[in-house]
Each structure stands twice: as structure tokens, then as C-alpha cells.
C-alpha positions, -999 to +999 in steps of 0.1 A: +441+613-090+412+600-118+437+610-148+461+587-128+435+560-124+421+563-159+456+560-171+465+532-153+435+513-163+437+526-200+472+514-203+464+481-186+437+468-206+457+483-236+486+454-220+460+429-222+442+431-251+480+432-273+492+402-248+457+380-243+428+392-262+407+363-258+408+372-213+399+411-216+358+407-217+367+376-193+388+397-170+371+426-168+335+412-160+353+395-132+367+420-118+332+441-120+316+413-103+342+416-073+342+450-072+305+447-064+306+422-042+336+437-022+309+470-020+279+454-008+301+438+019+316+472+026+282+491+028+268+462+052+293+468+075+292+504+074+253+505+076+255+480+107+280+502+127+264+533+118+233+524+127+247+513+166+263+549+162+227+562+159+211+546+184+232+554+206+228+594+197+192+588+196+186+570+230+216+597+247+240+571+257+265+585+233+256+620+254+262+601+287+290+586+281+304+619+264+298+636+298+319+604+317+344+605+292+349+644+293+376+645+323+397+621+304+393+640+270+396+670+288+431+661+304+439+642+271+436+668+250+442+697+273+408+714+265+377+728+285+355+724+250+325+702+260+318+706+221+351+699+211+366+673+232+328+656+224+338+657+184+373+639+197+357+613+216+332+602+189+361+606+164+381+581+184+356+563+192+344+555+153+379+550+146+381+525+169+354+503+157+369+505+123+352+529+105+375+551+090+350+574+068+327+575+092+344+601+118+360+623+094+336+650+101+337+646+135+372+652+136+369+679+109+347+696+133+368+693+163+399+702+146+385+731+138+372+741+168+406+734+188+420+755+160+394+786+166+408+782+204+444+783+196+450+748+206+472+734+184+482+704+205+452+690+202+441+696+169+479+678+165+476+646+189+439+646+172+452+643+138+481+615+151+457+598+170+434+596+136+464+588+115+474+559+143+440+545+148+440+526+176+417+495+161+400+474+188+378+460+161+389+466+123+355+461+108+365+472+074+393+451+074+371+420+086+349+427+061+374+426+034+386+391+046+352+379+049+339+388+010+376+376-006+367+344+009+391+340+041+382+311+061+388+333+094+386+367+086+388+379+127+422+361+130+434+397+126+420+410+159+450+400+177+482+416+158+461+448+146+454+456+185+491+451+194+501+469+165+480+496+165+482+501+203+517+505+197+515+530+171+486+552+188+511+550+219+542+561+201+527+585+181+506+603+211+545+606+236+560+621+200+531+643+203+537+653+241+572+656+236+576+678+210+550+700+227+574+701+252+602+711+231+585+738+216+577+754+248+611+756+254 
């Protein structure tokens, strides 16, 4: 995937420096200076949410509620892991804050663990449910607005909820039903 990217760029500033000499330095120290504002903004959000991830470990609310939410992920993922269905729920969970590097691990880890106990539903509806994303706040997204200068970068809330509701729904009965189908 570099060699693609290096080509890319290589044939692109090739493009420009034939077709407008005079905006390659122009164009490229631009784009520089976006790049690293667009990763500051990036890494803010990411620190902030990671951080509230943290504390939450730290002070054993994230334990708690792991303990409330295991009937659900339990039933949900058809699982008596305490471990596993643990890894799920803080995958989900990070996923649905926005932060989609962030649980990666987590769902790694659980994946592999359903896997180890022959559960391949769940490592399945886990990896759907991480493709779907159920967003009930797109920080990375936000944060994208917000540093290319949208005057309301939140106005997105809304249709990525409905949307991505939709999808994590759809995705999670395709999940079920051909569960159901292989049984058969």
C-alpha cells in the first residue's frame, strides 16, 4: 500500500510541476501544514477519550459496569466468557464513542478468544458489529469537521445515529439468520 501511495504522490507532483511549476513549493507546504493540523486535532481527541477510557479502568467503573453488562453480552453473543464477552463490551463500547483505533485490540483479543471456544458466531456478529459501528458519538468525524473549519461540526450526530443504527441492526439479523441457516 506505500508503493501505491509513493506512486501516487510521485506521479502527482510530477502533474504539477509539468502543468504549474510556480504552485508545487506553494502546494505542498500547504498541504503539510493541514496535514498537521488535521493530526493534532486528531490526537486531541483521541488522548481526551482515551484518557475517560482510563479512568474508568482505573477507578473500576469500567469493571462494574462490565459485570452489569455481562447478561446482555452473554445473551448477545451467546457466550459464558466473562473475559471474552468483557473484550466485546469495551470493543463496542470504544467504537461507539468514535474511536475506531482504539478498540482494535480489544476486539483482537476477544475474537480470538471466542475462536479458541469454537464460537464462531460471535467472533462473526463481533466482527459485523465492528464493521457496522453503531456511532452514538463520531468523535473522529467531529474532529475532522471541526479542524477543516466547519461552522457546526456536531450537525452530524443526528444522520450518523440513524444511519448507523440502521446498519448495526441489519447487519447483526443477517448475522442471526444465517446462523440459523447453517444449522440447518
Amino acid at each position: 500500500m506505500n508503493a501505491v501511495f509513493a506512486v501516487l504522490f510521485l506521479l502527482s507532483a510530477a502533474l504539477l510541476l509539468f502543468r504549474a511549476p510556480e504552485g508545487f513549493l506553494p502546494a505542498l507546504l500547504t498541504g503539510g501544514e493541514k496535514a498537521a493540523t488535521l493530526s493534532l486535532a486528531l490526537l486531541a481527541a483521541y488522548c481526551v477519550w482515551l484518557g475517560f477510557f482510563k479512568v474508568l479502568e482505573k477507578s473500576g467503573i469500567a469493571g462494574g459496569a462490565a459485570r452489569l453488562a455481562h447478561p446482555l453480552m452473554k445473551k448477545l453473543f451467546r457466550s459464558d466468557d466473562r473475559e471474552a464477552t468483557y473484550l466485546a463490551g469495551c470493543n463496542l463500547t470504544a467504537n461507539m464513542l468514535g474511536l475506531p483505533g482504539a478498540p482494535t485490540p480489544l476486539g483482537v483479543k476477544a475474537v480470538r478468544r471466542f475462536g479458541e471456544a469454537g464460537n464462531t458466531y460471535a467472533a462473526d456478529l463481533l466482527f459485523v458489529l465492528n464493521a457496522t459501528s453503531l456511532q452514538l458519538l463520531p468523535t473522529t468525524v467531529i474532529a475532522l469537521r471541526a479542524a477543516a473549519g466547519s461552522a457546526s461540526a456536531a450537525d452530524i450526530l443526528l444522520p450518523t445515529l440513524l444511519s448507523t443504527l440502521f446498519t448495526t441492526l441489519l447487519g447483526g439479523f443477517l448475522v442471526w439468520l444465517l446462523s440459523k441457516r447453517k444449522k440447518r
